[in-house]
PyMOL CGO cylinders between C-alpha atoms (Angstrom):
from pymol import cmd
from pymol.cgo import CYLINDER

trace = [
    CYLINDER, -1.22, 3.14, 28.39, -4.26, 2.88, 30.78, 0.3, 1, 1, 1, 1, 1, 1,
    CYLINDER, -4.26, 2.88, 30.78, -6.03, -0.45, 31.44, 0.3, 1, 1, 1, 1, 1, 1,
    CYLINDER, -6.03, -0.45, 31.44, -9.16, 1.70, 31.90, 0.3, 1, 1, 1, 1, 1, 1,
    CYLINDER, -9.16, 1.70, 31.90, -10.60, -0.35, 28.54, 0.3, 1, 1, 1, 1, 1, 1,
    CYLINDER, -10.60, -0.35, 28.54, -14.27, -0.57, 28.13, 0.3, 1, 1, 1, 1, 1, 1,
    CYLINDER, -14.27, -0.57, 28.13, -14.98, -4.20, 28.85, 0.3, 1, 1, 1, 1, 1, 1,
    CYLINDER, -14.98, -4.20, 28.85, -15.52, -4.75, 24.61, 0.3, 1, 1, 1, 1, 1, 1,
    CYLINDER, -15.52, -4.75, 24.61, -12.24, -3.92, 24.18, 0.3, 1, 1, 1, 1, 1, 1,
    CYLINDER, -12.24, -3.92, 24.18, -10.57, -5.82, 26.48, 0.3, 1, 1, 1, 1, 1, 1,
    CYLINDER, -10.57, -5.82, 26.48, -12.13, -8.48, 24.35, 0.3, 1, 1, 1, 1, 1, 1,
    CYLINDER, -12.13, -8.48, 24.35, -11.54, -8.36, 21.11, 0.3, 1, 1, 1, 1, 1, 1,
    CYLINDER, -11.54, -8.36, 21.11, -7.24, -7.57, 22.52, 0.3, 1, 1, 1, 1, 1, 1,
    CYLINDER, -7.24, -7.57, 22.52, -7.68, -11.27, 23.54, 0.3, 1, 1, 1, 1, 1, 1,
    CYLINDER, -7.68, -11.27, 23.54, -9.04, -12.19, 19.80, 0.3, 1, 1, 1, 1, 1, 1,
    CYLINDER, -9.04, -12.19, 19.80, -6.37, -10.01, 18.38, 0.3, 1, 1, 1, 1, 1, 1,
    CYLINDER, -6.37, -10.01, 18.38, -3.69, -11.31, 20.16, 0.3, 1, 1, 1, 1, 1, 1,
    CYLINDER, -3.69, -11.31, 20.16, -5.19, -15.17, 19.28, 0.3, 1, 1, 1, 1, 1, 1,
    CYLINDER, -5.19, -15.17, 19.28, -5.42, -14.13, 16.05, 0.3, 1, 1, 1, 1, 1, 1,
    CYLINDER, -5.42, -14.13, 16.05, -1.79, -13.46, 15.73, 0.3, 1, 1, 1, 1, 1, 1,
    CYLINDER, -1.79, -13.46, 15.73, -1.06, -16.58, 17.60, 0.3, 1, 1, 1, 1, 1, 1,
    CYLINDER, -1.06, -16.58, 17.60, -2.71, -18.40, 14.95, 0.3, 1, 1, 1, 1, 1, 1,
    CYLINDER, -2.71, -18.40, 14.95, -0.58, -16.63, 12.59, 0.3, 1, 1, 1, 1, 1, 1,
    CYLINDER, -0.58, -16.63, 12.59, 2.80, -17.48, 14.09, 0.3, 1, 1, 1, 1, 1, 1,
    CYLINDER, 2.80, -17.48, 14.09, 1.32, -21.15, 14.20, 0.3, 1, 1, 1, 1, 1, 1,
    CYLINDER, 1.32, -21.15, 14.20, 0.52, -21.26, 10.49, 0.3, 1, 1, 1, 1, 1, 1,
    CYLINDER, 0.52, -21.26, 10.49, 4.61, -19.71, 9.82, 0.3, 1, 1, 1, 1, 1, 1,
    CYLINDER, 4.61, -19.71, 9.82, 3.47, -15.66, 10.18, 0.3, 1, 1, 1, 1, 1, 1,
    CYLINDER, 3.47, -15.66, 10.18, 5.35, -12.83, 11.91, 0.3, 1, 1, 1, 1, 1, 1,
    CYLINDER, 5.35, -12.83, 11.91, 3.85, -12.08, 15.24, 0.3, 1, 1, 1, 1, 1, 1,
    CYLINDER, 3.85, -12.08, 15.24, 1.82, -9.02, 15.17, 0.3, 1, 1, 1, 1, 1, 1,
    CYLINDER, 1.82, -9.02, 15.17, -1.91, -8.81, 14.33, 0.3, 1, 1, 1, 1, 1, 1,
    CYLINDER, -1.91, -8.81, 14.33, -4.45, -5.90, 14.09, 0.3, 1, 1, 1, 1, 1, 1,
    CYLINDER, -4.45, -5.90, 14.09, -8.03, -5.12, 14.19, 0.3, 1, 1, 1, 1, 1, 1,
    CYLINDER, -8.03, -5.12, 14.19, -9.82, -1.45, 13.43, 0.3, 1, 1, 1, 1, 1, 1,
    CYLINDER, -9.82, -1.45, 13.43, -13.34, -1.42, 15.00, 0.3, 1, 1, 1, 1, 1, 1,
    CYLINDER, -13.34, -1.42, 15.00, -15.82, 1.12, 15.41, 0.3, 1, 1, 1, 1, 1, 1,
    CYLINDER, -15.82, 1.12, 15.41, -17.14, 2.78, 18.64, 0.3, 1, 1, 1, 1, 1, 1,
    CYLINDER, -17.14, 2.78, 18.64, -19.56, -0.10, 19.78, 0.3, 1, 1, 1, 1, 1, 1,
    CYLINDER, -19.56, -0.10, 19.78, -16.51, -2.61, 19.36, 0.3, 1, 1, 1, 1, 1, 1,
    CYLINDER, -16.51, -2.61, 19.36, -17.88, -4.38, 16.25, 0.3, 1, 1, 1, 1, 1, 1,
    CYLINDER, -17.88, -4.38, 16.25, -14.80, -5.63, 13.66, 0.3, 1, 1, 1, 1, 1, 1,
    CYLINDER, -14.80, -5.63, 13.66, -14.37, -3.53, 10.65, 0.3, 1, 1, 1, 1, 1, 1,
    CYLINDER, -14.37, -3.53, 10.65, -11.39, -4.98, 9.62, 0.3, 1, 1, 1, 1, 1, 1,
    CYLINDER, -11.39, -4.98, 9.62, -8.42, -7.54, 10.37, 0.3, 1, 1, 1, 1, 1, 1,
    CYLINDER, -8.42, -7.54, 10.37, -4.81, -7.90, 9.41, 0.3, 1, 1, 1, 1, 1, 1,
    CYLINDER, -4.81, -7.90, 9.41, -1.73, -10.06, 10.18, 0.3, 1, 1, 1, 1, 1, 1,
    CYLINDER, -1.73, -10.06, 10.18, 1.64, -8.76, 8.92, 0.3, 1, 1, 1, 1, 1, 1,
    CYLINDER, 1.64, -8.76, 8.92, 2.43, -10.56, 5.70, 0.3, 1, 1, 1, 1, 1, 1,
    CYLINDER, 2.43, -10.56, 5.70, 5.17, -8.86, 4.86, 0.3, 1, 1, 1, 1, 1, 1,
    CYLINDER, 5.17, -8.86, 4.86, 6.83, -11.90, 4.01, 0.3, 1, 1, 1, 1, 1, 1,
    CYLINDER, 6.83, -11.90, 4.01, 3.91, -13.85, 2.63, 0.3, 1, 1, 1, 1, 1, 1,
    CYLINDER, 3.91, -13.85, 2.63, 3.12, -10.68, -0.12, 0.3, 1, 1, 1, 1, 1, 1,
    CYLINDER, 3.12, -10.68, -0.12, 6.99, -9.60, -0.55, 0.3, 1, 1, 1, 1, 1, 1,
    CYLINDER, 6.99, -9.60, -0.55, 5.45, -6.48, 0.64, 0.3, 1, 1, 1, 1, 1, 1,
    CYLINDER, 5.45, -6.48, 0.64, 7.13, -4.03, 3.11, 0.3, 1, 1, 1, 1, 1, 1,
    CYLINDER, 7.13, -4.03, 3.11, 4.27, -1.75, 4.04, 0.3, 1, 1, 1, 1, 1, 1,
    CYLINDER, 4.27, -1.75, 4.04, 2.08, -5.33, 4.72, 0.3, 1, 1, 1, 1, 1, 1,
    CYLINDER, 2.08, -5.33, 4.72, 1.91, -4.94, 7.99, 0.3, 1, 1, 1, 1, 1, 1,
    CYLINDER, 1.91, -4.94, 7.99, -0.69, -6.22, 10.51, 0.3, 1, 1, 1, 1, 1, 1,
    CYLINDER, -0.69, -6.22, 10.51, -2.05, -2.61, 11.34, 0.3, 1, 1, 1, 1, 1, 1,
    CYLINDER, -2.05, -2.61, 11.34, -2.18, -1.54, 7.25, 0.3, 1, 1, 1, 1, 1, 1,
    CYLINDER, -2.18, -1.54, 7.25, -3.75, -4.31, 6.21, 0.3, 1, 1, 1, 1, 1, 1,
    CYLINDER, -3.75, -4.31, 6.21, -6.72, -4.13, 9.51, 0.3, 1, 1, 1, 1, 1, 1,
    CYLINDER, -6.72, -4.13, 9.51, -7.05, -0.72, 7.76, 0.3, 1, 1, 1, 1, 1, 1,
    CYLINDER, -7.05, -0.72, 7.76, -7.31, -1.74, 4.27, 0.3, 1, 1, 1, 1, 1, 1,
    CYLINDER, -7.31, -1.74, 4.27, -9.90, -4.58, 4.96, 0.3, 1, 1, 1, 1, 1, 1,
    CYLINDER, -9.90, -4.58, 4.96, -11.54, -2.28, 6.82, 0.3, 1, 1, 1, 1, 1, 1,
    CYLINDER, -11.54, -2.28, 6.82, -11.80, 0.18, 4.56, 0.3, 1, 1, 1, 1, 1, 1,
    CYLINDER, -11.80, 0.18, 4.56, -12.87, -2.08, 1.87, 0.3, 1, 1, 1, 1, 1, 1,
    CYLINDER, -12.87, -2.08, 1.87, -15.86, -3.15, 4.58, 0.3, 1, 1, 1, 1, 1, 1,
    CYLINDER, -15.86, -3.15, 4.58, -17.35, 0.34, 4.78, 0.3, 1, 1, 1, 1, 1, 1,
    CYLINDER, -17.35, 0.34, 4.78, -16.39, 1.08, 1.35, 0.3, 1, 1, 1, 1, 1, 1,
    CYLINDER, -16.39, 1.08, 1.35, -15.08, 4.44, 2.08, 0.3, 1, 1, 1, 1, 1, 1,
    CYLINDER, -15.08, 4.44, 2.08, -11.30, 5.01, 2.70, 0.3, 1, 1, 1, 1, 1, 1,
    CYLINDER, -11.30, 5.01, 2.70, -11.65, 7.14, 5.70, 0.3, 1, 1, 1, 1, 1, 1,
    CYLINDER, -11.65, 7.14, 5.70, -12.24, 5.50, 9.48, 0.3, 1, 1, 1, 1, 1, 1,
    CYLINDER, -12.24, 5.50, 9.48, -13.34, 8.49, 11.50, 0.3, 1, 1, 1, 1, 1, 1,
    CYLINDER, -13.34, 8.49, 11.50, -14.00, 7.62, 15.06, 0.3, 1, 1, 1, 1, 1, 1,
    CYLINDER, -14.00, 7.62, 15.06, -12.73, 4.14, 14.63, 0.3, 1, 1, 1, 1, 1, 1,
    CYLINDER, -12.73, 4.14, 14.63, -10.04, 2.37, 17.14, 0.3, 1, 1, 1, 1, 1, 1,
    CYLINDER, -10.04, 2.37, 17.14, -7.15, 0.22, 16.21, 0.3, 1, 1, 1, 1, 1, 1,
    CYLINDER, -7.15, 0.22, 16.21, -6.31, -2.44, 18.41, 0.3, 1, 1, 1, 1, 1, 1,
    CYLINDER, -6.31, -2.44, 18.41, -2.93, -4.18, 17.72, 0.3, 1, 1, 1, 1, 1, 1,
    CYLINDER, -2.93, -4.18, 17.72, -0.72, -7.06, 19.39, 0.3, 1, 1, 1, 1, 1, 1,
    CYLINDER, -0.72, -7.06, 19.39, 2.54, -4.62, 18.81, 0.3, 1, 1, 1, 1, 1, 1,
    CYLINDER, 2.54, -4.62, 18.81, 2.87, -1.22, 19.27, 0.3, 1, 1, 1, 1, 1, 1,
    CYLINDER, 2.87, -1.22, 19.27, 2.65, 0.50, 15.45, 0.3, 1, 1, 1, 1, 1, 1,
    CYLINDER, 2.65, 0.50, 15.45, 5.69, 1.27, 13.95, 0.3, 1, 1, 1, 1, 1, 1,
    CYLINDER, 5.69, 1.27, 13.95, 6.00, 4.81, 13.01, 0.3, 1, 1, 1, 1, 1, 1,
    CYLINDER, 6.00, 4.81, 13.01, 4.70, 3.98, 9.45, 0.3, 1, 1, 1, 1, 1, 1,
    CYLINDER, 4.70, 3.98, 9.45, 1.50, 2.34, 10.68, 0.3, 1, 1, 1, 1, 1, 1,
    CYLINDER, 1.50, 2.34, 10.68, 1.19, 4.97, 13.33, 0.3, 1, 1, 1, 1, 1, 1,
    CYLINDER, 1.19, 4.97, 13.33, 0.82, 7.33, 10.23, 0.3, 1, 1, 1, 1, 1, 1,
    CYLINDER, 0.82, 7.33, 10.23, -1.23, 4.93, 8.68, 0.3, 1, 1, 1, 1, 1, 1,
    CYLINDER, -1.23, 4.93, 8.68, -3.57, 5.05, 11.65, 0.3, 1, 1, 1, 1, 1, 1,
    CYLINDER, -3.57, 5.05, 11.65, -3.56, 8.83, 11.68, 0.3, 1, 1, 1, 1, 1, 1,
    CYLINDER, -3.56, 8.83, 11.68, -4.06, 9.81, 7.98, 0.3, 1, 1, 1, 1, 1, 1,
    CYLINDER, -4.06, 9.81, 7.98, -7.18, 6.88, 8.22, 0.3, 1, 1, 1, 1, 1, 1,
    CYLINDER, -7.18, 6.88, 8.22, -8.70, 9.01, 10.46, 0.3, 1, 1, 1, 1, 1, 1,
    CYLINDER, -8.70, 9.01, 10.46, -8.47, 6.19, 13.90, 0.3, 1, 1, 1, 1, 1, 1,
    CYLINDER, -8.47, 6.19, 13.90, -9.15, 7.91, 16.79, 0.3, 1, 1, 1, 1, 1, 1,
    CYLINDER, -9.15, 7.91, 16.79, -7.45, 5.60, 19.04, 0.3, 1, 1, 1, 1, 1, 1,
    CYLINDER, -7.45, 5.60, 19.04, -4.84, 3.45, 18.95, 0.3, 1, 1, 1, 1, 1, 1,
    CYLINDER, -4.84, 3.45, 18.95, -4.30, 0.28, 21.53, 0.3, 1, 1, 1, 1, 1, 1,
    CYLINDER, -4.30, 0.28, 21.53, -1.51, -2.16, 21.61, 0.3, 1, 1, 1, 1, 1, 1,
    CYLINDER, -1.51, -2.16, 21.61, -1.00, -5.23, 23.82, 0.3, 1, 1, 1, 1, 1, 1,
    CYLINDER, -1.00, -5.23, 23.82, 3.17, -5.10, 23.63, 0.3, 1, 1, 1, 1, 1, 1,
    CYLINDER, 3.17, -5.10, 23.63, 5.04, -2.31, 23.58, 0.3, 1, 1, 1, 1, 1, 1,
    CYLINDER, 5.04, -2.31, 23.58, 8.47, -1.43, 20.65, 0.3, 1, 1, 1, 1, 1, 1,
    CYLINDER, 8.47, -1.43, 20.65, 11.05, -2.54, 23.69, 0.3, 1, 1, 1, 1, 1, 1,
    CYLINDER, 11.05, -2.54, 23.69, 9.39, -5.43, 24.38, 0.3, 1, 1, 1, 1, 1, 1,
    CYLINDER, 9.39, -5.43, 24.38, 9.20, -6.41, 20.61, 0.3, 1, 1, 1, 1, 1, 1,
    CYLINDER, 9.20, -6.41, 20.61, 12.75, -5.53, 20.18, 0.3, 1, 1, 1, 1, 1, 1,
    CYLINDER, 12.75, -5.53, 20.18, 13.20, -7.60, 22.88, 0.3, 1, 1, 1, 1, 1, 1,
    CYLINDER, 13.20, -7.60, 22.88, 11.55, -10.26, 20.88, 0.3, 1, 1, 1, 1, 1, 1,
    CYLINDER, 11.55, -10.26, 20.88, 13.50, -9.67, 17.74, 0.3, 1, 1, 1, 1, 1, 1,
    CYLINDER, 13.50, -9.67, 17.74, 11.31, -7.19, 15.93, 0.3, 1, 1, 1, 1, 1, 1,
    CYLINDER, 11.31, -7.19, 15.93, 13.19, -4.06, 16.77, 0.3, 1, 1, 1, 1, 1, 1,
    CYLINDER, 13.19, -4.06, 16.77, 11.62, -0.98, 15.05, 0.3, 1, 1, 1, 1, 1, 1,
    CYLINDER, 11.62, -0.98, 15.05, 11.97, 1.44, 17.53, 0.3, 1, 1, 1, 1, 1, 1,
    CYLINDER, 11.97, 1.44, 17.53, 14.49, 3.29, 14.42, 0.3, 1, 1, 1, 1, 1, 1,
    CYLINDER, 14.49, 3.29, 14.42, 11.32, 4.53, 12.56, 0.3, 1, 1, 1, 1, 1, 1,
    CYLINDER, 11.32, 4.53, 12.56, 10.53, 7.29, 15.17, 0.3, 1, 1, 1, 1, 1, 1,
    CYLINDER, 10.53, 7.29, 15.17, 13.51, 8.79, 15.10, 0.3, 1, 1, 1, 1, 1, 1,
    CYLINDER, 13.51, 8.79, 15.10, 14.13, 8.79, 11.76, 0.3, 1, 1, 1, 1, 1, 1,
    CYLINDER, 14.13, 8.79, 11.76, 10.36, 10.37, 11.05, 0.3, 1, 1, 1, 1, 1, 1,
    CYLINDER, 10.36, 10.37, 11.05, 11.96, 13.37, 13.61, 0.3, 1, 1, 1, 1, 1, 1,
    CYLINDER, 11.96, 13.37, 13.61, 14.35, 13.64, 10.51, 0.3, 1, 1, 1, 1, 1, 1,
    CYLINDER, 14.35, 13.64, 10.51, 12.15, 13.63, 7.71, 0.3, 1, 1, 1, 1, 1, 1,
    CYLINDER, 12.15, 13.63, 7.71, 12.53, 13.55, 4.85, 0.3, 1, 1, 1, 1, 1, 1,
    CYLINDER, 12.53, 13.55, 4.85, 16.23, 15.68, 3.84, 0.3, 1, 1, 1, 1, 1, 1,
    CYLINDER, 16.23, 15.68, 3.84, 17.87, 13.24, 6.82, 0.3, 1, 1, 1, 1, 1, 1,
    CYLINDER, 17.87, 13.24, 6.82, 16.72, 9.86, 5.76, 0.3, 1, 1, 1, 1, 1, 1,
    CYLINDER, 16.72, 9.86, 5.76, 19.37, 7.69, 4.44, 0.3, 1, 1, 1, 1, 1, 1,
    CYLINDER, 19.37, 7.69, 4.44, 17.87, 7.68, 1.26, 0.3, 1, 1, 1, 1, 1, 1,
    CYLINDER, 17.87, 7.68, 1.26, 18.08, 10.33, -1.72, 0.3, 1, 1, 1, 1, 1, 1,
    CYLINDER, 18.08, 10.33, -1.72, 15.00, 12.76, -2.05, 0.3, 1, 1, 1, 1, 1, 1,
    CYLINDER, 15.00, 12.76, -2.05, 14.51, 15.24, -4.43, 0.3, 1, 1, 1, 1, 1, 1,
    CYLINDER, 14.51, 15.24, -4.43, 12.60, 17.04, -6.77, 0.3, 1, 1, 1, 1, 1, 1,
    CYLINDER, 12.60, 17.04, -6.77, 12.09, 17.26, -10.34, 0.3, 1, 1, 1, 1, 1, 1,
    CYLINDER, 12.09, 17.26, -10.34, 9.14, 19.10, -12.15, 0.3, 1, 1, 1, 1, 1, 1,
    CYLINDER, 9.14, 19.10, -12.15, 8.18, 18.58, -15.65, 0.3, 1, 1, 1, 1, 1, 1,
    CYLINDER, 8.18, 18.58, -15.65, 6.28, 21.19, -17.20, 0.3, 1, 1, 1, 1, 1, 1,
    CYLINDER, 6.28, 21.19, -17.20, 2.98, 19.02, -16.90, 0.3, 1, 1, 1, 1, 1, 1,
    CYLINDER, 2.98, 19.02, -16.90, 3.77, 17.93, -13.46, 0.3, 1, 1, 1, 1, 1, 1,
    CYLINDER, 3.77, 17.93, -13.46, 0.86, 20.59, -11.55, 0.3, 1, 1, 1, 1, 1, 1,
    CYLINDER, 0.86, 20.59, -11.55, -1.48, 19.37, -14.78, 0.3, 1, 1, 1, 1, 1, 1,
    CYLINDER, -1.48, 19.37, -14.78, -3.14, 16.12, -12.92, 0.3, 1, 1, 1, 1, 1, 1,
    CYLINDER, -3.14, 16.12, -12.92, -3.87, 18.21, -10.09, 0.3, 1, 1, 1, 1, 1, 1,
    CYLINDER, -3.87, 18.21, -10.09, -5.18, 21.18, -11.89, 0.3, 1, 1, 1, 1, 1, 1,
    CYLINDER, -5.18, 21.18, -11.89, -7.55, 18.68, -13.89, 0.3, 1, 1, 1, 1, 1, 1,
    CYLINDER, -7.55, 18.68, -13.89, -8.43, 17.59, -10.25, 0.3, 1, 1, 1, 1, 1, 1,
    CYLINDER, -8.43, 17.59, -10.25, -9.09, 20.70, -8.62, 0.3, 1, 1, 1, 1, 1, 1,
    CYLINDER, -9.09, 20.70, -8.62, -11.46, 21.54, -12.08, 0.3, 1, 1, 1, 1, 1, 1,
    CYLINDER, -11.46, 21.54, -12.08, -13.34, 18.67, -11.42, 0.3, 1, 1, 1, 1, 1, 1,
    CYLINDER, -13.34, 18.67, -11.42, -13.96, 19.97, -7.88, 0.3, 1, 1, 1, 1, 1, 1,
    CYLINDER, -13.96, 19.97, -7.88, -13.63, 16.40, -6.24, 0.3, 1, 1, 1, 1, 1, 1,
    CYLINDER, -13.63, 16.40, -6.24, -12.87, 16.19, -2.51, 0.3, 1, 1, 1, 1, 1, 1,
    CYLINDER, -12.87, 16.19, -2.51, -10.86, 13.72, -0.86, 0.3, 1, 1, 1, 1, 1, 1,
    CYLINDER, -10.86, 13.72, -0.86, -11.98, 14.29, 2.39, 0.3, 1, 1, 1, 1, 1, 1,
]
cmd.load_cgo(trace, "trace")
């Protein structure tokens, strides 16, 4: 990762990495996250609270996405940045990339949390596997309405993009 970091960014890092210092002060897990646009103002903040919602896809980087969707009120965040006190796991590295974030910036890297006790480095690998090598069963099973939601979808001509 370059330090080349317009002087914004380097920043709000500081703030994110304070804010998940305040979280591990108040009993949270260390990680924190922030999605901001391209002028560097704060869409959105999260804190993993994973424990504190009983919630495994809490994490600091999904919920900086989901308050910042909520800001904008749209559920997209093209051209945004997410700045994060851990590097994503592979989940909120998806997260990031079906939100549309352009760029993604962590202060520590996976060996350095794992170092710390937070070792996720697992989840990349096992996306290279995905999904008939997961250690979990997958399969599928259409009923005869199954396509029906989607036809009555398509009808309406909604887009999701």
């Amino acid at each position: 990762m370059s330090n080349n970091l317009p002087d914004c960014f380097k920043q709000i890092m500081v703030e994110v990495v304070a804010y998940s210092m305040e979280h591990v002060y108040n009993g949270g897990i260390p990680f924190a996250a922030f999605v901001v646009d391209a002028n560097g103002v704060v869409l959105g903040r999260g804190v993993n609270r994973v424990l504190e919602h009983q919630d495994p896809t809490a994490h600091a980087e999904v919920e900086a996405i989901r308050d910042a969707c909520r800001a904008i009120r749209a559920h997209h965040l093209t051209g945004t940045t997410l700045l994060a006190s851990g590097e994503p796991c592979a989940m909120c590295y998806l997260n990031s990339l079906f939100a549309g974030i352009s760029e993604v910036i962590y202060a520590v890297d996976r060996d350095d949390a794992a170092k710390a006790g937070f070792d996720y480095r697992g989840s990349y690998r096992m996306l290279a596997r995905f999904p008939d090598q997961w250690p979990m069963k997958v399969r599928k099973y259409a009923t005869s309405q199954a396509l029906e939601p989607f036809n009555l979808w398509r009808k309406k001509g909604v887009s999701c993009e």
